[in-house]
C-alpha positions in Angstrom: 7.1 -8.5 -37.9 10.8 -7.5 -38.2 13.7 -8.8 -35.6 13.7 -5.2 -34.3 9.5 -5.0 -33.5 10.2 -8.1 -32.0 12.9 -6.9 -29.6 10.9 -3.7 -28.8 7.5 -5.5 -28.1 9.9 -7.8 -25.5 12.0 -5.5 -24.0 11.1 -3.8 -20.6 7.8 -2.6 -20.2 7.0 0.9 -18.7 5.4 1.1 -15.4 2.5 4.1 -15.9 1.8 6.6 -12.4 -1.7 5.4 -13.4 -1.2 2.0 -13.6 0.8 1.5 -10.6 -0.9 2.1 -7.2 -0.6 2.3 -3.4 -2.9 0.6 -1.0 -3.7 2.5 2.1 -5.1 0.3 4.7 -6.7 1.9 7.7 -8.8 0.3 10.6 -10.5 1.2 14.1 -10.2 -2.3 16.3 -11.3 -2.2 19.7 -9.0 -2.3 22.3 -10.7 -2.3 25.3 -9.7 -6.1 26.8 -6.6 -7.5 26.8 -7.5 -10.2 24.3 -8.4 -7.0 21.9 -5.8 -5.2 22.1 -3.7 -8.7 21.5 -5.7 -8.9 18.0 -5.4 -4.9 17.5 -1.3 -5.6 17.8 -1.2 -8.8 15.9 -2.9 -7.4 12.9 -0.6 -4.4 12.8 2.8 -6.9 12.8 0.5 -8.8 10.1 0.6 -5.9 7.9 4.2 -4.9 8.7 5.4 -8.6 7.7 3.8 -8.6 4.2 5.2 -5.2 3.4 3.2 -2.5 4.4 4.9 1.0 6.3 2.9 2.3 9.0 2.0 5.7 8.5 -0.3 6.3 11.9 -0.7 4.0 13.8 -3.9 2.5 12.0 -2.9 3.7 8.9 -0.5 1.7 6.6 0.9 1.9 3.4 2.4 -0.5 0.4 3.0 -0.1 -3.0 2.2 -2.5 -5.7 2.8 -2.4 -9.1 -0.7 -3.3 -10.8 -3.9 -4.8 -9.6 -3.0 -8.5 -9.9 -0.5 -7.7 -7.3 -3.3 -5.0 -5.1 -5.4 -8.3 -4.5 -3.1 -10.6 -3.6 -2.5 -8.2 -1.1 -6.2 -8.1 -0.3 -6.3 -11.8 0.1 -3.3 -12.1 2.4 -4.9 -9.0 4.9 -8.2 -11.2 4.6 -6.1 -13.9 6.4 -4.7 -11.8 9.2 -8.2 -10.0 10.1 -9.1 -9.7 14.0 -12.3 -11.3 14.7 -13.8 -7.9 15.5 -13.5 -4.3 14.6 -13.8 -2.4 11.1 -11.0 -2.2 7.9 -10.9 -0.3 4.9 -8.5 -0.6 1.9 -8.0 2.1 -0.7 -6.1 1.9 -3.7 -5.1 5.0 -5.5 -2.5 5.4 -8.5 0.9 6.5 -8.2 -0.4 10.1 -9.6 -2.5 10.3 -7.1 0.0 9.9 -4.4 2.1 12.7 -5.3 -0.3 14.9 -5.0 -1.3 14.2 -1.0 -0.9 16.9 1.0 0.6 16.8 4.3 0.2 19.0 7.2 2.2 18.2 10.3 3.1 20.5 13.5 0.2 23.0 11.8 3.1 23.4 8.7 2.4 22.0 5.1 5.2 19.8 4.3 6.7 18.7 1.0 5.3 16.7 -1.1 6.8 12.8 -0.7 8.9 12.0 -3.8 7.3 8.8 -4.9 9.8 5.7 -4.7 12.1 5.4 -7.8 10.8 2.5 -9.5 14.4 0.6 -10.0 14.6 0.5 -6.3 11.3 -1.3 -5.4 11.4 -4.6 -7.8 
């Protein structure tokens, strides 16, 4: 192998839309004592510490930047989980994500430009 395939094969590598992904978390806790709704709230600052964006209020969002990185995620919600009450994780690529399509106030909004990938790392 030449200097310059050396150079190449260690310079930066290319993040793909498809290998890159966003984890959607969503959850339905109960909230009927004051001890639940304790849990319901602690869980939501859990996920808000480690990264994630709420989107609706049991719906948040994070990017990561390849699987190894999606389940340490996983891992680190598994920590935080109330003792009761259902949660879901979805990953999905980068590709995927720009084509969501949002309705709010009954009017389609535009499409979210996906995070430029200089700014995340």
């Amino acid at each position: 192998m030449t200097a310059f395939h050396k150079k190449a094969a260690s310079g930066p590598r290319h993040l793909s839309g498809y290998q890159i992904m966003w984890m959607l978390v969503t959850f339905d806790l109960p909230v009927e004592t004051k001890q639940q709704r304790a849990a319901a709230t602690g869980f939501r600052q859990h996920l808000l510490d480690i990264g994630f964006e709420m989107s609706q209020l049991s719906n948040y969002l994070r990017f990561c930047n390849g699987k190894e990185q999606f389940e340490s995620y996983v891992r680190q919600i598994e920590k935080g989980l109330p003792e009761w009450g259902d949660v879901y994780i979805f990953q999905f690529t980068d590709r995927q994500y720009e084509n969501i399509i949002r309705f709010s106030d009954q009017a389609r909004r535009k499409r979210r430009k996906n995070p430029d990938q200089l700014a995340l790392f």
